[in-house]
N, C-alpha and C positions, 0 to 999 in steps of 0.2 A: 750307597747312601752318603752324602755330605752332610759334613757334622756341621753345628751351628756356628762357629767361627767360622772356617773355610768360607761357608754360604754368604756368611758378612760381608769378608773379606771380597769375595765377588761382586755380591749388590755395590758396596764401593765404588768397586772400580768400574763395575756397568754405568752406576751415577755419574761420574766421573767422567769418564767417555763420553757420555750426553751431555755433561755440562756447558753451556753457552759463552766461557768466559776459561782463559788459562790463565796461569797464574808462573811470575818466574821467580825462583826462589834462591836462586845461584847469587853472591855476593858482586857488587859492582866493579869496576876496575877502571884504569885508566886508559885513553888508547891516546895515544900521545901520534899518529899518522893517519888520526880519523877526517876524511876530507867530507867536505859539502858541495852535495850535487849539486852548484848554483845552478848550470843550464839547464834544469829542465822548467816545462813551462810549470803553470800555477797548476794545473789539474782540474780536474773535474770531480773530484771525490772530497766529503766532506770529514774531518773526523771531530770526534770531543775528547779533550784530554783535557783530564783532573788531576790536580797535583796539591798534593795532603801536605803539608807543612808541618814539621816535625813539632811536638808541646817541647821540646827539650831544643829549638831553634832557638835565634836569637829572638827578641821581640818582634821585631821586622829589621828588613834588611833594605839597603839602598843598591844593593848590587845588581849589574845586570846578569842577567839569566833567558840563557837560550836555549833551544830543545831540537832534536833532529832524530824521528824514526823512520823507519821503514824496513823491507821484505829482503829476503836474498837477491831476491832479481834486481838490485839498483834503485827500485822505485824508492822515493827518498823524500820525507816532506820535513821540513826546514821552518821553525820561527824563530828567527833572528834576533829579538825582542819582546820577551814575555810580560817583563817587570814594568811595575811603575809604583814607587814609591809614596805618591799622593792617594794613592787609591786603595790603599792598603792592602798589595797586592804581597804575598809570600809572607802573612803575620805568621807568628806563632798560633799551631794548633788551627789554623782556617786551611780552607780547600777551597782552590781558585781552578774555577771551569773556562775551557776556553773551544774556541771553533776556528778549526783550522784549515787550509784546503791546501789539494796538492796532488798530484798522480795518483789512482787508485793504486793498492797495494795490496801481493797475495798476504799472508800472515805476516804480520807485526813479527819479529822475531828481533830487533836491535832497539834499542834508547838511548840515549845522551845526551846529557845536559851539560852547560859549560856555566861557568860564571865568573865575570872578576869582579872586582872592590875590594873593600877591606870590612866590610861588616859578617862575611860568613852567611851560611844557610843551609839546612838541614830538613832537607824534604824525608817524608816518611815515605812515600809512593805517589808513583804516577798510573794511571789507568788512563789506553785509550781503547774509544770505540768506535769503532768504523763501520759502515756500511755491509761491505765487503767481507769484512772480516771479523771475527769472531775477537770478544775486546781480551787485552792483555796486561795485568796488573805487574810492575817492576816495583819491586820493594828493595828502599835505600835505606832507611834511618841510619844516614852516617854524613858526616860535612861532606860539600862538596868543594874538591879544590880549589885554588884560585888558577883560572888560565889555561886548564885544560878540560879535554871531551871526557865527561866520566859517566861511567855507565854501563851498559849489557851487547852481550852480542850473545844470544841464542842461534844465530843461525847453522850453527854445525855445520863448520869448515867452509860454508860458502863464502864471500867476498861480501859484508855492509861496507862497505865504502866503494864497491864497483862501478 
């Protein structure tokens, strides 16, 4: 017989396993040799990435800000320029949706984001959703540097920047 914790404990994880969305919980880092796949073509695949803006950011920020995920296999989608200042894009505490296109890709498993200026910014999380793949939330609440790729690499040992 399973006691009523253990059983919990199980349903859990059954849930969990079925769930439609992962989540990556590992703290960000710097990759200071992260390269961008410019050659590949635009893709065919569409994805939506949401990006929460820290309430403890600045009010807004004038900096640029770029984004690049993709799979262990190399496929790699790249927006070069997110930001824009007039538009109130990266306030404090708002969440700025965008649609992006690029190589389908098996699981999301990398993120990074880069930015320079000098006003700072402090996203809470990115979520993207694709198609293909099952969406994947990266939790930051922390500044992001100025001038470098910062960010996650979940792939376990494979090559994101291949």
């Amino acid at each position: 017989m399973i006691k009523a914790g253990a059983f919990l404990l199980l349903l859990v994880y059954i849930l969990n396993l079925s769930e439609a969305k992962s989540v990556v919980l590992h703290r960000p880092q710097p990759h200071t040799s992260f390269k961008i796949n410019a050659t590949q073509a635009a893709g065919k695949c569409s994805y939506s990435v949401s990006i929460k803006t820290s309430c403890s950011s600045t009010t807004y920020t004038r900096d640029h800000v770029s984004l690049a995920f993709g799979d262990a296999y190399g496929n790699q989608v790249y927006a070069p320029r997110l930001d824009d200042p007039y538009s109130g894009t990266f306030e404090r505490c708002s969440t700025d949706t965008y649609t992006l296109y690029g190589p389908c890709t098996y699981q999301i498993c990398y993120l990074y984001l880069y930015r320079t200026g000098y006003d700072g910014w402090k996203p809470d999380s990115v979520t993207v959703y694709g198609y293909y793949t099952k969406s994947v939330t990266f939790y930051y609440n922390t500044w992001i540097p100025n001038g470098v790729w910062y960010g996650f690499d979940e792939c376990h040992g494979a090559s994101a920047s291949a």
